[in-house]
C-alpha positions as CSV (number, residue, x, y, z in Angstrom):
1,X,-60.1,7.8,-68.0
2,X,-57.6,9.9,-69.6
3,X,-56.0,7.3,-71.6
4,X,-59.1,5.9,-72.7
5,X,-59.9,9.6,-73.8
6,X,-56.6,9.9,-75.8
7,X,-57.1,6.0,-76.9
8,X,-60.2,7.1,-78.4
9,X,-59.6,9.7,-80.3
10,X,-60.8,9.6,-84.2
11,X,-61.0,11.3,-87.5
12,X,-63.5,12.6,-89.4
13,X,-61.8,11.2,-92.4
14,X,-62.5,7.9,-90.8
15,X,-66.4,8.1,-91.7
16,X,-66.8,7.0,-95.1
17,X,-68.2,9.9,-97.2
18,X,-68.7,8.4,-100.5
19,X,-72.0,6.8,-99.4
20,X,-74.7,7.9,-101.2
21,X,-77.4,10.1,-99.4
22,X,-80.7,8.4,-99.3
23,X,-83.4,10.3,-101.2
24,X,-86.2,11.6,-99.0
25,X,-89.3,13.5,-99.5
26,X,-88.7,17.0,-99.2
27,X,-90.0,17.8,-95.5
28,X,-87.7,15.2,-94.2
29,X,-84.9,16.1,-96.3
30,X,-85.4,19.8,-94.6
31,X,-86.2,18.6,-91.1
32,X,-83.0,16.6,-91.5
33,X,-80.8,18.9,-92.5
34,X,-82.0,21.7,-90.2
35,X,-81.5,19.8,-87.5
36,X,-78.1,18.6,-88.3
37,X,-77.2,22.3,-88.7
38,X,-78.6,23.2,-84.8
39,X,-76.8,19.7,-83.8
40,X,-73.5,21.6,-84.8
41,X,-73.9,24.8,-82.9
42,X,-75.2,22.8,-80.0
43,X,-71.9,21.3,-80.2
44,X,-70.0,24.0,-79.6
45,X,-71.5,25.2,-76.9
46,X,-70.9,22.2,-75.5
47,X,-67.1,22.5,-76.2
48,X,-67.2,26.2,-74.7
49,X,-68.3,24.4,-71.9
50,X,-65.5,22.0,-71.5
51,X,-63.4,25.0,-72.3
52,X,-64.5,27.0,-68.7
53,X,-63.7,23.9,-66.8
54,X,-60.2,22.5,-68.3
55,X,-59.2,26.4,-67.7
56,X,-60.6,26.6,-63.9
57,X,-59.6,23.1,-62.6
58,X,-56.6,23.3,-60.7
59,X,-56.0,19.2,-61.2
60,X,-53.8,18.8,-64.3
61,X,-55.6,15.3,-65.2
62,X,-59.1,16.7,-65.7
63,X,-57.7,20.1,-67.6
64,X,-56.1,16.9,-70.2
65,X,-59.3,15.3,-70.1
66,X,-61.6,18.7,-70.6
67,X,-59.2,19.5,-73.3
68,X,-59.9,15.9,-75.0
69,X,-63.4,16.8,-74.5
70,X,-62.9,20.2,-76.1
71,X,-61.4,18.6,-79.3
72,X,-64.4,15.9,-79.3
73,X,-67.1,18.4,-79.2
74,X,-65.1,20.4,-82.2
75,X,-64.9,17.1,-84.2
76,X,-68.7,16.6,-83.4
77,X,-69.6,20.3,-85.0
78,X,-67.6,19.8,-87.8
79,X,-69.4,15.9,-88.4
80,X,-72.9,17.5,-87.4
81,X,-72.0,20.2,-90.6
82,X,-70.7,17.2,-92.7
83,X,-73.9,15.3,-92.3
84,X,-76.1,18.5,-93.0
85,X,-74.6,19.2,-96.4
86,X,-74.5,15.2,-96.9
87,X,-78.4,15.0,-96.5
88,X,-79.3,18.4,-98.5
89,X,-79.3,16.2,-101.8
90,X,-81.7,18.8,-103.3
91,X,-80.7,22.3,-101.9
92,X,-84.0,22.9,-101.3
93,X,-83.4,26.6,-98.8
94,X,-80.3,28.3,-97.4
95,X,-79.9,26.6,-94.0
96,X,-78.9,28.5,-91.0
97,X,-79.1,27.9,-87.1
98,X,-82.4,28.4,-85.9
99,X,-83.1,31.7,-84.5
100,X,-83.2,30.6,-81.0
101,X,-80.3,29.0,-81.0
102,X,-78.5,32.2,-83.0
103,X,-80.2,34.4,-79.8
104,X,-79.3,32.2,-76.4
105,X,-75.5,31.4,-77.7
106,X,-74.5,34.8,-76.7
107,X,-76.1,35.0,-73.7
108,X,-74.9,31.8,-72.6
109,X,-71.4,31.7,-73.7
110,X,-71.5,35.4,-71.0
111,X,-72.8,33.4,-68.3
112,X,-70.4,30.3,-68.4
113,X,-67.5,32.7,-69.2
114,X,-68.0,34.4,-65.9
115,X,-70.1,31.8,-63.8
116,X,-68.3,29.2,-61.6
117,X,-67.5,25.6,-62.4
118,X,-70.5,24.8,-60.5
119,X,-73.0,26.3,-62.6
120,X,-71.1,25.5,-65.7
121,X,-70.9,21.8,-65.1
122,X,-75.1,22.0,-64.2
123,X,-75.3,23.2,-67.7
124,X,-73.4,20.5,-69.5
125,X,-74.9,17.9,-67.6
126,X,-78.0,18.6,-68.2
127,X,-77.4,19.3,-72.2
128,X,-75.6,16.0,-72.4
129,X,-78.1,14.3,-70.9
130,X,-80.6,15.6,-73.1
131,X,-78.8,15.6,-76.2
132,X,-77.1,12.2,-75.8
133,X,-80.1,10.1,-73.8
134,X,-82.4,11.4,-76.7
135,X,-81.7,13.7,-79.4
136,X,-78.9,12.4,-81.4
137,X,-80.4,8.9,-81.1
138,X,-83.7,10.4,-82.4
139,X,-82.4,11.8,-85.0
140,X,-80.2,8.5,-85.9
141,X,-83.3,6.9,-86.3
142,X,-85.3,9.3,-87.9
143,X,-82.6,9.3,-90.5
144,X,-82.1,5.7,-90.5
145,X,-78.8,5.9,-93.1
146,X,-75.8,4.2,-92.5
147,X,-73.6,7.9,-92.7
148,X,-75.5,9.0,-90.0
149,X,-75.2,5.2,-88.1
150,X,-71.4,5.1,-88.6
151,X,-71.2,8.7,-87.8
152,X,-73.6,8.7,-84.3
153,X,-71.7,5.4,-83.2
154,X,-68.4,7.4,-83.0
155,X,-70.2,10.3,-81.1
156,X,-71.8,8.4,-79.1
157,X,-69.1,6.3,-77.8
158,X,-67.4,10.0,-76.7
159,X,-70.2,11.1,-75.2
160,X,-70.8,8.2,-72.8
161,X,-67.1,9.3,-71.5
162,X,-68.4,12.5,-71.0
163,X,-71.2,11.9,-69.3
164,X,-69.0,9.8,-66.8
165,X,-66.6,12.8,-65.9
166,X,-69.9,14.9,-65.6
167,X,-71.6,12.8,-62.8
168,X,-68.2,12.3,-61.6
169,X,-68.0,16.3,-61.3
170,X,-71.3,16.9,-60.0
171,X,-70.2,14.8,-57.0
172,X,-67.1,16.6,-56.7
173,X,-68.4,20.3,-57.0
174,X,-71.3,19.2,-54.7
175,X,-69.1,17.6,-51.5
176,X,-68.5,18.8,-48.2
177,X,-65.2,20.3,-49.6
178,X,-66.0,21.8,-52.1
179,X,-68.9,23.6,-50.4
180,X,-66.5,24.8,-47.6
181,X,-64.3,26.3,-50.4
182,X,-67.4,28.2,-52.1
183,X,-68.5,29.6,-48.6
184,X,-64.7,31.3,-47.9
185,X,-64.8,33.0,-51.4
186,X,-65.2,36.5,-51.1
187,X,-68.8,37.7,-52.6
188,X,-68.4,39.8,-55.3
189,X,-68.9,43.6,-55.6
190,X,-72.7,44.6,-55.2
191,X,-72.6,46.0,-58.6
192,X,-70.7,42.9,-60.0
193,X,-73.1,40.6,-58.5
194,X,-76.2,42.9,-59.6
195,X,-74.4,42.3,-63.3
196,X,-74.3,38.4,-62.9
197,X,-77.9,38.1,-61.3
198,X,-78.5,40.2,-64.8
199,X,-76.9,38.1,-67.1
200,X,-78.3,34.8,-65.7
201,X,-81.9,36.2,-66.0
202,X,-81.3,37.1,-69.5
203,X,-79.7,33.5,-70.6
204,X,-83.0,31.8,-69.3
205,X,-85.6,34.2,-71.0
206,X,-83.8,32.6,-74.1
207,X,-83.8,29.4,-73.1
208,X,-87.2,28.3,-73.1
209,X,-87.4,28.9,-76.6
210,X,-84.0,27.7,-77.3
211,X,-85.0,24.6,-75.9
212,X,-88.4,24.2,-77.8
213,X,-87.2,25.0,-81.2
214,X,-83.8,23.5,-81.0
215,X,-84.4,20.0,-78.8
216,X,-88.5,20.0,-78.2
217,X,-89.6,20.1,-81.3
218,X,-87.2,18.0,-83.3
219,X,-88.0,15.7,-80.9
220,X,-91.6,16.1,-81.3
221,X,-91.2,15.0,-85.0
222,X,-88.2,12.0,-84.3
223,X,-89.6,10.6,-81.4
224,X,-93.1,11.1,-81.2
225,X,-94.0,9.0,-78.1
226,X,-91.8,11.5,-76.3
227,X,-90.1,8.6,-74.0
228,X,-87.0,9.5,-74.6
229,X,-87.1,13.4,-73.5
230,X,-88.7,12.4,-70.5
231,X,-86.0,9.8,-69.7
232,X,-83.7,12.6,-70.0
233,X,-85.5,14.9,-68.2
234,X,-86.3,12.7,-65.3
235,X,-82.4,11.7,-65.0
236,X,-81.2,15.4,-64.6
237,X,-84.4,16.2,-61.8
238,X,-83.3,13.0,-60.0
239,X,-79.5,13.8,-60.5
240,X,-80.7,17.4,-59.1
241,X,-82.2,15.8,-55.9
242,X,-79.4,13.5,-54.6
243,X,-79.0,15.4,-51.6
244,X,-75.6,16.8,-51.7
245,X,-76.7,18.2,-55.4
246,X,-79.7,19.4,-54.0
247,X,-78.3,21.7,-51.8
248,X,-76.3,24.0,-54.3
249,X,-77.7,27.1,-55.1
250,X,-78.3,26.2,-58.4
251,X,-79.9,23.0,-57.5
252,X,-82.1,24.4,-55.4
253,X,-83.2,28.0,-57.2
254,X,-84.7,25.2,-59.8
255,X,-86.1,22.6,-57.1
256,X,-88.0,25.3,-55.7
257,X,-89.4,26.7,-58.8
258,X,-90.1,23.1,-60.3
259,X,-92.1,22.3,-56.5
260,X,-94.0,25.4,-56.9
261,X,-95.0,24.3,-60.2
262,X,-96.1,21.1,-59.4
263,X,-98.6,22.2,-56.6
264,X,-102.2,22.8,-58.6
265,X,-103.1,26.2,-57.3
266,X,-99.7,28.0,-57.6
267,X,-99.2,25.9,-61.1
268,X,-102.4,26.9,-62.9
269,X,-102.0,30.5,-61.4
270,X,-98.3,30.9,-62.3
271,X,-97.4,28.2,-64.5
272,X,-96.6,30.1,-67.3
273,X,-94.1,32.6,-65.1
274,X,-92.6,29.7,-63.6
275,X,-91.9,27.7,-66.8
276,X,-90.2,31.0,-68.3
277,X,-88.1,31.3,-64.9
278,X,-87.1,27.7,-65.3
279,X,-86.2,27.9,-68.9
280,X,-88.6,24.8,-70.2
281,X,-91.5,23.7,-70.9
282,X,-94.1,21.7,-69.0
283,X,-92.4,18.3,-70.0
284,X,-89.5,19.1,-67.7
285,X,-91.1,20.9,-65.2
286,X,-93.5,17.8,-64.3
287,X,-91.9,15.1,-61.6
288,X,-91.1,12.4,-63.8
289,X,-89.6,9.8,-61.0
290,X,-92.3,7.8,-59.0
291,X,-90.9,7.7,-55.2
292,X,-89.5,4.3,-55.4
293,X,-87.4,6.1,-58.3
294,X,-86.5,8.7,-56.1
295,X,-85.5,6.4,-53.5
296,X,-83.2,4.6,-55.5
297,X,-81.6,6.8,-56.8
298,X,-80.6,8.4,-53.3
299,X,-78.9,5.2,-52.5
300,X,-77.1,4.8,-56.1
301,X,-73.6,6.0,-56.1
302,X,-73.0,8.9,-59.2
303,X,-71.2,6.8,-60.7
304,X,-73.5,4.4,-61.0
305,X,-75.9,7.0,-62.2
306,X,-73.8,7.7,-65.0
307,X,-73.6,3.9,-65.9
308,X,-77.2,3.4,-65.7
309,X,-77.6,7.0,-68.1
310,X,-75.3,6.0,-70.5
311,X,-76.7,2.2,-70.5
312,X,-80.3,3.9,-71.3
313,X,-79.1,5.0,-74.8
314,X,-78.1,1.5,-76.1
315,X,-81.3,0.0,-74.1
């Protein structure tokens, strides 16, 4: 894997920029840009990310591979900017991230800093999953250019590696050795732990509408049949419920909250609260797997999860 990360390693001076922009009517032209201006800060996230685990993993051929990541999700921000002044023929408005976005970075970027690999690696799987499975191919064909085509082909092709170390890391973090290691760590000071219980909280009252302005509602408008943010969606809750995943603390603070949800009485009582405590909306809070779904995917190995999710985009 690490050669193939190194192997694969591009330019942005590769992309042809003398292609002309197409010339849209103005709400797409705005919608396009907008969203090619989120895509960049999502990207670095996604890179700060990478950044916690190449710095906590003790093996010296994942901290070369996180830092190949590190340098693909920069390279994707900088593209993501590229594209958005590319596609704002008409300079129509000042474009900035969206607010949400502007208001959960902080917040977020506390959390990984200080969170364990665990919990960070949750995070980017689930992002990547999102953001890979259906945003950016959305948004390719929303746009429907051949910049963005030439330009999504290259991201894509990194983010199918990626996703492979990610499932490949969920099963490590999640396996009888590693949850031996987690239970001999000391706990932190009551007032250090009080802080991080504090910070968490505050990350996912911004993330519900992080994720409804940033991925819902572009998705709304690029894919309006939705299938594609469900796919997602139902890949990380049954990635969540393989049952060595399932028993992490993280894994199951939001199996419990998603079951509650789903039952009618405590749903339509305290649907709203548990959405909020969740940090989405309804669309990932519903199951999305029948049982025969479920059931396969307890006997597919990870990395034959992360085949079948990375074979999904190019279905």
């Amino acid at each position: 894997m690490l050669d193939k990360c190194i192997r694969d390693q591009w330019s942005i001076d590769e992309l042809d920029w003398t292609l002309a922009p197409p010339i849209l009517p103005r709400d797409k032209e705005e919608a396009v840009v907008q969203y090619f201006v989120d895509m960049a800060g999502i990207e670095q996230l996604a890179g700060a990310l990478f950044e916690v685990q190449r710095e906590k993993t003790e093996d010296k051929t994942l901290a070369k591979i996180f830092s190949t990541f590190v340098a693909d999700e920069k390279r994707h921000s900088a593209v993501a900017r590229k594209l958005a002044d590319h596609y704002d023929v008409h300079h129509y408005r000042i474009y900035t991230e969206s607010p949400s976005l502007s208001a959960f970075k902080p917040h977020f970027l506390r959390v990984v800093r200080n969170a364990t690999v665990e919990l960070a690696n949750a995070y980017i799987t689930a992002g990547e999953l999102m953001l890979d499975v259906a945003l950016l191919r959305s948004l390719d064909d929303y746009v429907a250019d051949d910049m963005s085509h030439a330009a999504m082909h290259l991201i894509n092709r990194d983010e199918s590696r990626h996703i492979a170390i990610d499932f490949h890391m969920t099963e490590t973090y999640s396996s009888d050795e590693h949850i031996k290691f987690m239970s001999d760590r000391p706990w932190p000071a009551p007032r250090e732990l009080a802080a991080n219980v504090r910070a968490v909280a505050t990350m996912m009252w911004y993330a519900k509408p992080f994720l409804q302005e940033v991925f819902l509602a572009p998705m709304d408008k690029t894919d309006p049949s939705g299938k594609r943010i469900q796919e997602a969606f139902k890949r990380v809750q049954l990635l969540t419920r393989k049952p060595n995943v399932a028993r992490m603390p993280f894994s199951k603070f939001i199996i419990t909250l998603q079951d509650l949800y789903n039952r009618p009485l405590i749903g339509k009582l305290f649907g709203s609260v548990l959405l909020r405590a969740i940090g989405a909306d309804a669309r990932a809070a519903k199951f999305l797997y029948t049982q025969d779904e479920l059931a396969r995917s307890q006997r597919m190995s990870f990395d034959e999860l992360a085949e079948e999710a990375v074979a999904v985009k190019y279905a």
